[in-house]
FIPALUM-440426 format. One line per field, with one value per atom (N, C-alpha, C): residue in one letter; residue number from 1; atom name; y, z, x. Coordinates in steps of 0.2 Angstrom, whole numbers, plus 2048, in hexadecimal, padded with zeros to 3 digits. Each point is the difference from the previous one (the first is absolute). Example, Ala and Ser with C-alpha at 12.3 -4.5 7.8 and 13.67 -1.06 7.14 Angstrom:
// FIPALUM-440426
resn = A:A:A:S:S:S
resi = 1:1:1:2:2:2
name = N:CA:C:N:CA:C
c2 = 7E4:806:806:805:806:805
c3 = 827:800:800:7FC:801:803
c1 = 842:7FC:804:7FE:804:7FC
//
This chain:
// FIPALUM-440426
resn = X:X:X:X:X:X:X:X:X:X:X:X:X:X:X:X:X:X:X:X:X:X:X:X:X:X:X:X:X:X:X:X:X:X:X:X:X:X:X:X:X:X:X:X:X:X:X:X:X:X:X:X:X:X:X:X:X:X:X:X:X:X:X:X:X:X:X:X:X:X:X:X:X:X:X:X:X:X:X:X:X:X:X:X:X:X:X:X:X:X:X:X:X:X:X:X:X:X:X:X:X:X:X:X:X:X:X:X:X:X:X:X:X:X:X:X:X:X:X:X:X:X:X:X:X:X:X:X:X:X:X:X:X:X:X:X:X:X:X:X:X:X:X:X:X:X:X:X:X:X:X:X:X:X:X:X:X:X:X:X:X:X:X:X:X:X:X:X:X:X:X:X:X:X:X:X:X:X:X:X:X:X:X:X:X:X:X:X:X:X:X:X:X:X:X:X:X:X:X:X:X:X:X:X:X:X:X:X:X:X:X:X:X:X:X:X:X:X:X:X:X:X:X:X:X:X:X:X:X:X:X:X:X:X:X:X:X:X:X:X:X:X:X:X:X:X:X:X:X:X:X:X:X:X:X:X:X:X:X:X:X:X:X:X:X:X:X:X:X:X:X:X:X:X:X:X:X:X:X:X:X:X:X:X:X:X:X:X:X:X:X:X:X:X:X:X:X:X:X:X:X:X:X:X:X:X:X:X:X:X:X:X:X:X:X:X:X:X:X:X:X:X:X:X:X:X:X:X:X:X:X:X:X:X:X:X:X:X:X:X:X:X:X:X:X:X:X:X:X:X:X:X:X:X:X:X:X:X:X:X:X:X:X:X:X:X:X:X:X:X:X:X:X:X:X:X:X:X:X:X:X:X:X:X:X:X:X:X:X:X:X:X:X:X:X:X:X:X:X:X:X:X:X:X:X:X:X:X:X:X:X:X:X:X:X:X:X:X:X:X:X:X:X:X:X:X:X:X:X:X:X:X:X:X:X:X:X:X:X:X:X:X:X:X:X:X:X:X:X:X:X:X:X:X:X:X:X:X:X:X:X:X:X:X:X:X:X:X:X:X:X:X:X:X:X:X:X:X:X:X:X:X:X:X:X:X:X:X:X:X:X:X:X:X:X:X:X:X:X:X:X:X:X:X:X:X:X:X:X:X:X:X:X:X:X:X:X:X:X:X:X:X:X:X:X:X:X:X:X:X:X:X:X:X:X:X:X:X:X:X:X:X:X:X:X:X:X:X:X:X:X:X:X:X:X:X:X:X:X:X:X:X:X:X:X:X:X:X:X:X:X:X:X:X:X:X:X:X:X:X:X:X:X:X:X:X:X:X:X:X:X:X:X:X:X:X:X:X:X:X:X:X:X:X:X:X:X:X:X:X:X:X:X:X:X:X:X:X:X:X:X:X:X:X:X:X:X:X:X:X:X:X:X:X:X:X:X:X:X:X:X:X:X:X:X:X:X:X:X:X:X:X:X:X:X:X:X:X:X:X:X:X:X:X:X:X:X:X:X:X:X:X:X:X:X:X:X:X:X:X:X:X:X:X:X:X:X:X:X:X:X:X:X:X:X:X:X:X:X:X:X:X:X:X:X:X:X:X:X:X:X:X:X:X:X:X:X:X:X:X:X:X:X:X:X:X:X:X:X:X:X:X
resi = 1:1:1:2:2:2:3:3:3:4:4:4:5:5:5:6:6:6:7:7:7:8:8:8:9:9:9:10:10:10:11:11:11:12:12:12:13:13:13:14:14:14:15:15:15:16:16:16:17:17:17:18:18:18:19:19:19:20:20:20:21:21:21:22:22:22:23:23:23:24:24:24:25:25:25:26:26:26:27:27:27:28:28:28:29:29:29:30:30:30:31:31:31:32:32:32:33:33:33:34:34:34:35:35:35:36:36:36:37:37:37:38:38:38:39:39:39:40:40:40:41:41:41:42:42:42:43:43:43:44:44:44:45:45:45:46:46:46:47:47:47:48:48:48:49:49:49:50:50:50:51:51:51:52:52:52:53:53:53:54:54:54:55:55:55:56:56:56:57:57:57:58:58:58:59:59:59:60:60:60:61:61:61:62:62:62:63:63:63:64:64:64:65:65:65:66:66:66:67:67:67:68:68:68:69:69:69:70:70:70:71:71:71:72:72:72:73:73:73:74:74:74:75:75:75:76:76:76:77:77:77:78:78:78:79:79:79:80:80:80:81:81:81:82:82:82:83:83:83:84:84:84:85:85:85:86:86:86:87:87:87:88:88:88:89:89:89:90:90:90:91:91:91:92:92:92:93:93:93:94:94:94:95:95:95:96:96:96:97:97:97:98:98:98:99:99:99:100:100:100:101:101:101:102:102:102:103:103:103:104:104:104:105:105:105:106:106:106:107:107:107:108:108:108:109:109:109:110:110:110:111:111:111:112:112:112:113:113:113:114:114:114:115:115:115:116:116:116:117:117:117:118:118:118:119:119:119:120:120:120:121:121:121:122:122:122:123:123:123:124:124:124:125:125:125:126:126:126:127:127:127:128:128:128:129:129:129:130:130:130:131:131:131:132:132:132:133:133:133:134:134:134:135:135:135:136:136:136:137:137:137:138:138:138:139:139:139:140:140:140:141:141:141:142:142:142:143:143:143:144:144:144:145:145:145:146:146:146:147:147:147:148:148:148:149:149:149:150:150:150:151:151:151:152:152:152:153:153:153:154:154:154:155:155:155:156:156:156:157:157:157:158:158:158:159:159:159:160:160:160:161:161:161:162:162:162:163:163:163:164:164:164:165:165:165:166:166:166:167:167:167:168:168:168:169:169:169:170:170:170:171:171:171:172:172:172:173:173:173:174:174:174:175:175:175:176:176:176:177:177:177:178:178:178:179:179:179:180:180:180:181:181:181:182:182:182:183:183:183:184:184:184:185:185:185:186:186:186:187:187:187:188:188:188:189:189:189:190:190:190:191:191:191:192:192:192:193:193:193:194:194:194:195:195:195:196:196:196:197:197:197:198:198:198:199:199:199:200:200:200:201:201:201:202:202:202:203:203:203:204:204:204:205:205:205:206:206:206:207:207:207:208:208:208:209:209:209:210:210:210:211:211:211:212:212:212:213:213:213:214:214:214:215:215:215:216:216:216:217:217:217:218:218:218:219:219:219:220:220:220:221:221:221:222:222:222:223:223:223:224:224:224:225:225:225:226:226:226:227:227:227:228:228:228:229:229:229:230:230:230:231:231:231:232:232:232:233:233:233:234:234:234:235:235:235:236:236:236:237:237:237:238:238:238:239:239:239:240:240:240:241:241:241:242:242:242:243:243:243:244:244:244
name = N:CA:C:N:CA:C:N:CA:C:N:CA:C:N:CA:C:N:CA:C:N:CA:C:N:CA:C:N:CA:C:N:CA:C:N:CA:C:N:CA:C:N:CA:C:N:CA:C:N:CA:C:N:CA:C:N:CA:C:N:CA:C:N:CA:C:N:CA:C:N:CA:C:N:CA:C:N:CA:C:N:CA:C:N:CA:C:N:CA:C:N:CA:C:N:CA:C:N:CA:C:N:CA:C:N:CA:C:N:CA:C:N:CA:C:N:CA:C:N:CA:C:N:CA:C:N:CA:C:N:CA:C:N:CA:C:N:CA:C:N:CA:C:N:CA:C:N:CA:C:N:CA:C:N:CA:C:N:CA:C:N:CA:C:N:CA:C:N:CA:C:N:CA:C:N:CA:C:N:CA:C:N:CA:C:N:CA:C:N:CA:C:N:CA:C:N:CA:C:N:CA:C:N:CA:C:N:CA:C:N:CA:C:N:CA:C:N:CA:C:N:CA:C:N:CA:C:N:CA:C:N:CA:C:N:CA:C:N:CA:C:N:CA:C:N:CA:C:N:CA:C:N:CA:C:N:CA:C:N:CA:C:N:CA:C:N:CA:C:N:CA:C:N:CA:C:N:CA:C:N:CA:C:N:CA:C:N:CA:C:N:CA:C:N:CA:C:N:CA:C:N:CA:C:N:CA:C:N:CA:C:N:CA:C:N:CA:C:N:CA:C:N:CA:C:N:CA:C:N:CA:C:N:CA:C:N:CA:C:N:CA:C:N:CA:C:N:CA:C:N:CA:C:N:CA:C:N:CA:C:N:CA:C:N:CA:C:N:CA:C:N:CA:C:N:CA:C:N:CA:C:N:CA:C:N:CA:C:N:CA:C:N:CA:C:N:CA:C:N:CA:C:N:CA:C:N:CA:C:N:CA:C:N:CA:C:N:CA:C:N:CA:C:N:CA:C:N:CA:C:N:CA:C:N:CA:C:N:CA:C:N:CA:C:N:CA:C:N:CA:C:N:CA:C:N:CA:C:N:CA:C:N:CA:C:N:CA:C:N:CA:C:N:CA:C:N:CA:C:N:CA:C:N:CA:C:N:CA:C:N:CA:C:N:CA:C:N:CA:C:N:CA:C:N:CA:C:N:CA:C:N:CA:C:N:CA:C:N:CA:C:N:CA:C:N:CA:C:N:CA:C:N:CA:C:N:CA:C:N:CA:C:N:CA:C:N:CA:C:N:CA:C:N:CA:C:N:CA:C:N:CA:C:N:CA:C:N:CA:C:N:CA:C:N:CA:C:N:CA:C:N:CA:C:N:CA:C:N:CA:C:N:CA:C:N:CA:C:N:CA:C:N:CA:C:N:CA:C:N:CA:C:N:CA:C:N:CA:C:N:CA:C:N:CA:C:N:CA:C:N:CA:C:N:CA:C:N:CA:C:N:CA:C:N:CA:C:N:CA:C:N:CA:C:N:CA:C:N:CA:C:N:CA:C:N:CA:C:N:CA:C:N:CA:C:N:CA:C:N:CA:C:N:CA:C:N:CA:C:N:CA:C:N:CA:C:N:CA:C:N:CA:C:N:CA:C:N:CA:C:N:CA:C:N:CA:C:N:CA:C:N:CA:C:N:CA:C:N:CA:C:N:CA:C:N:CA:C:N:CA:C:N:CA:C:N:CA:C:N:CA:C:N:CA:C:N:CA:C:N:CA:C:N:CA:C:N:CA:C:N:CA:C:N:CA:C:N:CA:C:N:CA:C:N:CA:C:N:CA:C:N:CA:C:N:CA:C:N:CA:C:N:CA:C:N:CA:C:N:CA:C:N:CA:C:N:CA:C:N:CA:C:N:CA:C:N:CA:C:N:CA:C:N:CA:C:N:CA:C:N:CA:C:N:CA:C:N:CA:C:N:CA:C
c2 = E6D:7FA:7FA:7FF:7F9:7FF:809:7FE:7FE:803:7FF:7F8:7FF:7F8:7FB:802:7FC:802:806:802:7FA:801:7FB:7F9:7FE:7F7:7FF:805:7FF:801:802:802:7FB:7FC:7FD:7F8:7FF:7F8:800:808:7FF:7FC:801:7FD:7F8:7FC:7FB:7FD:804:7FD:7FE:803:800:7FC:7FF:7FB:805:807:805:7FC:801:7FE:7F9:7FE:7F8:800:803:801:804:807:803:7FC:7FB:7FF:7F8:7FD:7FA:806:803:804:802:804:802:7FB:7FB:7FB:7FD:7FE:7FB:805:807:804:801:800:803:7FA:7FB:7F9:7FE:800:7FF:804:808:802:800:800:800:7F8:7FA:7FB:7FC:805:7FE:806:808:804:800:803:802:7FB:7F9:7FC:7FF:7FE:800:7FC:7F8:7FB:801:802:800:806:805:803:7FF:7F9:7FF:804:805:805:7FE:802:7FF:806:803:808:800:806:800:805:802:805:800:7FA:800:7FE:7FF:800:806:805:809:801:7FF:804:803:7FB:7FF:806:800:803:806:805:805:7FF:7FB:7FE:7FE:7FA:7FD:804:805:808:802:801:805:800:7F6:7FF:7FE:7FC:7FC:808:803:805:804:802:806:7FB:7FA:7FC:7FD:801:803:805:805:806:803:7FD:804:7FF:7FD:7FE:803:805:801:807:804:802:804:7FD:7FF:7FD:7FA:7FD:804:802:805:803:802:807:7FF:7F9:7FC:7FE:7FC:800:803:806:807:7FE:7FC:7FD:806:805:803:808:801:805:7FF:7F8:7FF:7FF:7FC:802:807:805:807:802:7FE:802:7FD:7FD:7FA:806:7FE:806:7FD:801:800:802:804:806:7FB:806:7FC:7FF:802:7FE:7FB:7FD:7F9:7FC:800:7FD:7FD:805:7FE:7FD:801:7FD:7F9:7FF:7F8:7FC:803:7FB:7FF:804:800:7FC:7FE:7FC:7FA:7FF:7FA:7FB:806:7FD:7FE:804:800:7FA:7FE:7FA:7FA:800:7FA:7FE:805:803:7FB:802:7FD:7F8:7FF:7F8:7FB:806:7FB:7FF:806:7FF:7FB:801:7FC:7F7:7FE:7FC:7FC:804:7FE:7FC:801:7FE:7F8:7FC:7F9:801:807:800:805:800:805:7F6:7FE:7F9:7FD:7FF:7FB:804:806:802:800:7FE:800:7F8:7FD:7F8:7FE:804:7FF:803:804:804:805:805:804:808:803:804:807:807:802:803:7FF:801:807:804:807:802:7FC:805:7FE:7FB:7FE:803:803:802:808:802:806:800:7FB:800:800:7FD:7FE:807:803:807:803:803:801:800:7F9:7FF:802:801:800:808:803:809:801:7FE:800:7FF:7FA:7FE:806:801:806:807:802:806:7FD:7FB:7FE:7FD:7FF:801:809:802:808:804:7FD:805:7FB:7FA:7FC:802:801:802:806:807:806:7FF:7FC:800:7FD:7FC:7FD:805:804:807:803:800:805:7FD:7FB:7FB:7FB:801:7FA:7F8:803:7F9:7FE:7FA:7FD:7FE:801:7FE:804:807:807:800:7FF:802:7FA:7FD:7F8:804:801:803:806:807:805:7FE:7FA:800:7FB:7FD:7FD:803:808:804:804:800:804:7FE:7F9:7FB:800:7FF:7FF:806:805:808:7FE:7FE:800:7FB:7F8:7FD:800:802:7FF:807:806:806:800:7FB:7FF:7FE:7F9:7FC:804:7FD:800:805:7FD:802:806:802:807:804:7FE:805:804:7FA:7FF:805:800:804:808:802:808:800:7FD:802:806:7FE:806:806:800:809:802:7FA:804:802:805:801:7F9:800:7F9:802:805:801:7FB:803:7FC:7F7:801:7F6:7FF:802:7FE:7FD:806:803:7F7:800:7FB:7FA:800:7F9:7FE:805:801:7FB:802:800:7F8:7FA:7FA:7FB:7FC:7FE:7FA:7FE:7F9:801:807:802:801:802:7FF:7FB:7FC:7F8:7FD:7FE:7FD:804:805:803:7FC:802:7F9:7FA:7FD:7F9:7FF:803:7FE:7FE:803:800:806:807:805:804:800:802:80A:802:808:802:806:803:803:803:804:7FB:7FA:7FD:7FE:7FF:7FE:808:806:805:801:7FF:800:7FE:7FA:7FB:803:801:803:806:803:808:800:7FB:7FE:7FE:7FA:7FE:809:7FF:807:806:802:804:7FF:7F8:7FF:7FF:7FD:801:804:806:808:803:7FD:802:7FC:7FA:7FA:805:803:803:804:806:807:7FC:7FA:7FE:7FE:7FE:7FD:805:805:807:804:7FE:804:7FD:7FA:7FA:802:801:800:806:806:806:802:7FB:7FF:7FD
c3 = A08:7FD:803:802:803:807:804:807:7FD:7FE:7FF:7FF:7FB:7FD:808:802:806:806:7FF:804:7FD:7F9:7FC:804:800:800:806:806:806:802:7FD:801:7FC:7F8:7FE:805:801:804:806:804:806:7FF:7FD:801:800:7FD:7FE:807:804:805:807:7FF:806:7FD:803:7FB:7FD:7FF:801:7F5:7FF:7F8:7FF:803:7FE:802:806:802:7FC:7FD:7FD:7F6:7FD:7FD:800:804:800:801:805:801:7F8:7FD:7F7:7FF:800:7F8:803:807:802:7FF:802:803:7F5:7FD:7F7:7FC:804:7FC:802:807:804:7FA:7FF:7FD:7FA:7FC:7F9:7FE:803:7FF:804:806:803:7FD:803:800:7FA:7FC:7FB:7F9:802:7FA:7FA:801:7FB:7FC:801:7FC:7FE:804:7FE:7FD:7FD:7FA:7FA:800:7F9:7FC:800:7FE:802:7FA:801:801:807:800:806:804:808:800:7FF:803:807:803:807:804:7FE:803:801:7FA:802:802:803:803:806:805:806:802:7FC:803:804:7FD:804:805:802:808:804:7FD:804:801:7FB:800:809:7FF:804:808:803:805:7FD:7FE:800:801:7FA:7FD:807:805:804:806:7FF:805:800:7F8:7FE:802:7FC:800:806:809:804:805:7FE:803:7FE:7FA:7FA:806:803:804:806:802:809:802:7FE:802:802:7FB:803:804:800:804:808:801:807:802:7FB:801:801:800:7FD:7FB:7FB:7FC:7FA:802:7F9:802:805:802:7FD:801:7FA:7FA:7FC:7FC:7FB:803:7FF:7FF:805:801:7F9:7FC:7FB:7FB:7F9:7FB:7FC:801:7FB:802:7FB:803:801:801:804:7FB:7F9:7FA:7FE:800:7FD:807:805:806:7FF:800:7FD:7FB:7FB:7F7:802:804:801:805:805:805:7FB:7FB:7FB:7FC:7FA:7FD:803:806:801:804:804:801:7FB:7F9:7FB:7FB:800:7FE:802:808:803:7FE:7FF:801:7F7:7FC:7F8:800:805:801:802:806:801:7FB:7FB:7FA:7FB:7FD:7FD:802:805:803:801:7FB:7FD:7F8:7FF:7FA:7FC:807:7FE:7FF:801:7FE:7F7:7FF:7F9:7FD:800:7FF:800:804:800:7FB:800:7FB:7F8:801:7F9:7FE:806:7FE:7FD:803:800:7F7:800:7FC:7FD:7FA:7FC:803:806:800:7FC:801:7FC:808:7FE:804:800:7FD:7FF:805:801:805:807:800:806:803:7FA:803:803:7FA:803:807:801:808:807:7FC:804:801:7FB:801:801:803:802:808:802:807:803:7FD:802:802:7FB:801:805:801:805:807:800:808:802:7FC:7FD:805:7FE:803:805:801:808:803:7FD:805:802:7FD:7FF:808:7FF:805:808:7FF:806:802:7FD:801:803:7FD:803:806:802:808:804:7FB:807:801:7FF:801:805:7FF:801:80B:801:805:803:807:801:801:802:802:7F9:7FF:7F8:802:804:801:7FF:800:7FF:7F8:7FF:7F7:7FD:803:7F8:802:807:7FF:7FC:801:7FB:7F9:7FF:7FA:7FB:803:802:7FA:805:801:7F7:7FF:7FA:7FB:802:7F9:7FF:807:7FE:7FB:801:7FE:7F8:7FE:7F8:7FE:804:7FD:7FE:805:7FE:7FE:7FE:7FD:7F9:7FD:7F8:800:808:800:7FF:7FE:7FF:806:807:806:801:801:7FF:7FD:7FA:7F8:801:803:801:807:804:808:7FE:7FC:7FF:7F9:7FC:7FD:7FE:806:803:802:801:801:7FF:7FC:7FB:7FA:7FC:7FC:7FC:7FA:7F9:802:7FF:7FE:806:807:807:7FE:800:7FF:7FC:7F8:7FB:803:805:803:804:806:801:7FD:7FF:7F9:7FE:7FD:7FD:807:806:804:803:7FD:802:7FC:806:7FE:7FE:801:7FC:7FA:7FE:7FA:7FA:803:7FD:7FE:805:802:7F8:800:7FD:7F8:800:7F9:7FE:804:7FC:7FF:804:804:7F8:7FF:7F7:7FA:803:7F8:7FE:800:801:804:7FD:802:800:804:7FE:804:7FE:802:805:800:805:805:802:805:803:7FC:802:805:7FC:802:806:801:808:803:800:806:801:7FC:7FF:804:7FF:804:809:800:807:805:7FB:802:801:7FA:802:806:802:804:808:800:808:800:7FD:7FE:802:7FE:800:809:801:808:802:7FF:804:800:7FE:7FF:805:800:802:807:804:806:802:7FB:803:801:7FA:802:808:800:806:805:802:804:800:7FB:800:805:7FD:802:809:802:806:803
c1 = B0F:7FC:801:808:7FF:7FE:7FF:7FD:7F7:7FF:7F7:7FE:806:7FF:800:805:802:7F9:7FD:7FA:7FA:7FF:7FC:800:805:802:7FF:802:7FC:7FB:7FC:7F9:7FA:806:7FB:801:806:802:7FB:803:7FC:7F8:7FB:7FB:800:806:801:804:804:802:7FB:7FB:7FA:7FA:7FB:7FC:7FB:7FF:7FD:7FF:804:800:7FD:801:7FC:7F9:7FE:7FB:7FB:802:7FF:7FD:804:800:7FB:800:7FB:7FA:7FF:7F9:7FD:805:7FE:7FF:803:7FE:7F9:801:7FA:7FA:800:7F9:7FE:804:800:7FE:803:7FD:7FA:7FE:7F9:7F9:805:7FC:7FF:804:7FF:7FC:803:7FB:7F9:7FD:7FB:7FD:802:7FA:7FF:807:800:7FD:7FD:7FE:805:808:802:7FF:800:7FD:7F8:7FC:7F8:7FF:806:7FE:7FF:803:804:802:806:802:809:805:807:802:7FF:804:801:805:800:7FC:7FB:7FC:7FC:7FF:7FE:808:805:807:801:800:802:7FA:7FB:7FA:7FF:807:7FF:807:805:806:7FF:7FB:801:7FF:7F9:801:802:804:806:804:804:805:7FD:7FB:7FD:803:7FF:801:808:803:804:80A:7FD:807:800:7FC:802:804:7FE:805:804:802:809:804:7FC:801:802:7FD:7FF:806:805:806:805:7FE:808:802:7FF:801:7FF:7FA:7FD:804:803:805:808:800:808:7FF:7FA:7FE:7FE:7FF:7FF:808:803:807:803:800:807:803:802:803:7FF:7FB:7FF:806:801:806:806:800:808:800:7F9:7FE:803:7FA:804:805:806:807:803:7FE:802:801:805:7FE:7FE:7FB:7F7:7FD:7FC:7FB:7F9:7FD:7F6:800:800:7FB:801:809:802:7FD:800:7FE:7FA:7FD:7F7:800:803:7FF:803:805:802:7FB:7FE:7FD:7F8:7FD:7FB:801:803:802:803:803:802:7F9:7FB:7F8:7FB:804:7FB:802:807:802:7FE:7FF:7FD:7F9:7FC:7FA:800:805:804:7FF:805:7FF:7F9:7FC:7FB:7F9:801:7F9:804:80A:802:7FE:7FF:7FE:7F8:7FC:7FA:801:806:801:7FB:7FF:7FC:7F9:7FD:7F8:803:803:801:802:804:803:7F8:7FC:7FB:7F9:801:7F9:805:804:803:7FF:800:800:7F9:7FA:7F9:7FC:804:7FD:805:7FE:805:7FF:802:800:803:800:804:802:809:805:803:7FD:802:7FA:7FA:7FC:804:802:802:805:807:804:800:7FA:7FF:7FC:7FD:7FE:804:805:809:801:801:804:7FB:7F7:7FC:803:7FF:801:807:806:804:801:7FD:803:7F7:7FD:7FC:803:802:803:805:805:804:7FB:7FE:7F9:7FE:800:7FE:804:807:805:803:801:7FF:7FE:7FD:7F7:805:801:802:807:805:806:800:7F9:802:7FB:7FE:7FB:805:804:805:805:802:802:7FC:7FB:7FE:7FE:803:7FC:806:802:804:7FE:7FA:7FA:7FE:802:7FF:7F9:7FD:7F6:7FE:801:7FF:7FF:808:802:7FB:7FE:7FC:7F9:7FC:7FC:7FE:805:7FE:802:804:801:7FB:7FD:7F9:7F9:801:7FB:801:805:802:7FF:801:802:7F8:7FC:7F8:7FE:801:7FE:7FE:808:803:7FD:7FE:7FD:7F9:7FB:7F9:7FF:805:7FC:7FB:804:7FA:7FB:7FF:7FA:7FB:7F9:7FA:7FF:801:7FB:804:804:805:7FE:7FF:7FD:7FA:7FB:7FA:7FD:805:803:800:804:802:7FD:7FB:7FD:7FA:7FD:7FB:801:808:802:806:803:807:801:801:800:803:7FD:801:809:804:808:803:7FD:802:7FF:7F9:801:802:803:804:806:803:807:801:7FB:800:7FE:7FD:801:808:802:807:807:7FC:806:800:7FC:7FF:805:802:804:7FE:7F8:7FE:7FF:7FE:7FE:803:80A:803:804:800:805:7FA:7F9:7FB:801:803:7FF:807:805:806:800:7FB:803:7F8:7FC:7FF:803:805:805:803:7FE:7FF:807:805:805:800:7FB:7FE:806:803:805:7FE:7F7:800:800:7FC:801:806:806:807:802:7FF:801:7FF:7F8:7FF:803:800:805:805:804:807:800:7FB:801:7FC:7FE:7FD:807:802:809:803:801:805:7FF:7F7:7FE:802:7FD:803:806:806:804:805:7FE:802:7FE:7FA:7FC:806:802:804:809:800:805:802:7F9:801:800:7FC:7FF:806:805:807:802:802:804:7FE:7FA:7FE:804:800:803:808:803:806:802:7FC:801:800:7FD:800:805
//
């Protein structure tokens, strides 16, 4: 436990020693705040809620989490760093589980860091703060799944421009599966069960059914099992590596 912990703390500092974390974090808040108060209309709705604040995440998610994700280790993998790594006694799956959670912690700190547009629609108006916090824990087990999906491509890739590309690609998959234009795509010659299927696998679809207030289980579930699936692929991709 206390090698993993020790794997955790260097995995979450490193971002903090490079400017890769600051940079990362001024782009969130700038590109989320540009949004929620230009596109998003937040004062010319006159409404007390962050519903154009959550509207934007999965986008942001989309480019922003794979260019976290795509160093946790494409990087060892350029370095050799990850041969000693291995040698280490800790198995691939704590290895994974710490370099995930210490990406997904940051990933923690830079939405806790929105906290002055929650502080300012409180100051304006009476929102209810229970939709809001469901949108917090919305966004967060989201990133989670799109951190997920970035950790097993950087496995899967020593070129970290490789891994944010196909991680990219994936993340796109899972996110516009629900839209409109998608639905309206494979409507013509999927069976109803197939589009339901995909509907089901959208992750704005599900992010949007939290981020109302709606703390659906099955929603959480998915995300959680999305996590857990790459996860699991992030694993069997180390074990392969080791075994070599």
């Amino acid at each position: 436990m206390s090698t993993a912990m020790t794997l955790f703390r260097r995995e979450f500092l490193s971002y903090f020693v490079t400017p890769v974390a600051y940079v990362f974090i001024v782009i969130f808040l700038a590109l989320l705040g540009a949004m929620t108060f230009f596109l998003g209309g937040f004062f010319s709705r006159g409404q007390a809620d962050l519903a154009p604040f959550f509207a934007f995440h999965s986008w942001l998610y989309l480019l922003l989490i794979p260019a976290v994700s795509m160093r946790l280790w494409s990087d060892e993998r350029k370095t050799g760093t990850i041969e000693l790594l291995l040698t280490l006694p800790i198995s691939p799956t704590t290895a994974v589980l710490a370099k995930f959670f210490a990406a997904w912690a940051f990933a923690a700190v830079a939405l806790a860091l929105t906290f002055p547009i929650w502080i300012t629609v409180n100051y304006l108006g009476n929102p209810d703060n229970g939709v809001i916090v469901a949108g917090y824990v919305g966004s967060l087990v989201m990133g989670g799944a799109f951190l997920a999906i970035g950790s097993c491509f950087s496995t899967a890739s020593k070129n970290q421009v490789i891994a944010f590309v196909l991680a990219v690609m994936v993340s796109l998959i899972f996110t516009v599966a629900g839209t409109p234009l998608v639905l309206e795509f494979i409507s013509g010659w999927a069976p109803q069960a197939a589009i339901d299927l995909v509907a089901s696998l959208s992750f704005i679809a599900n992010f949007d059914a939290i981020s109302k207030g709606v703390l659906d289980l099955v929603n959480l579930v998915y995300f959680a099992s999305v996590i857990v699936l790459f996860l699991f692929i992030n694993v069997v991709l180390v074990n392969t590596l080791k075994a070599r």
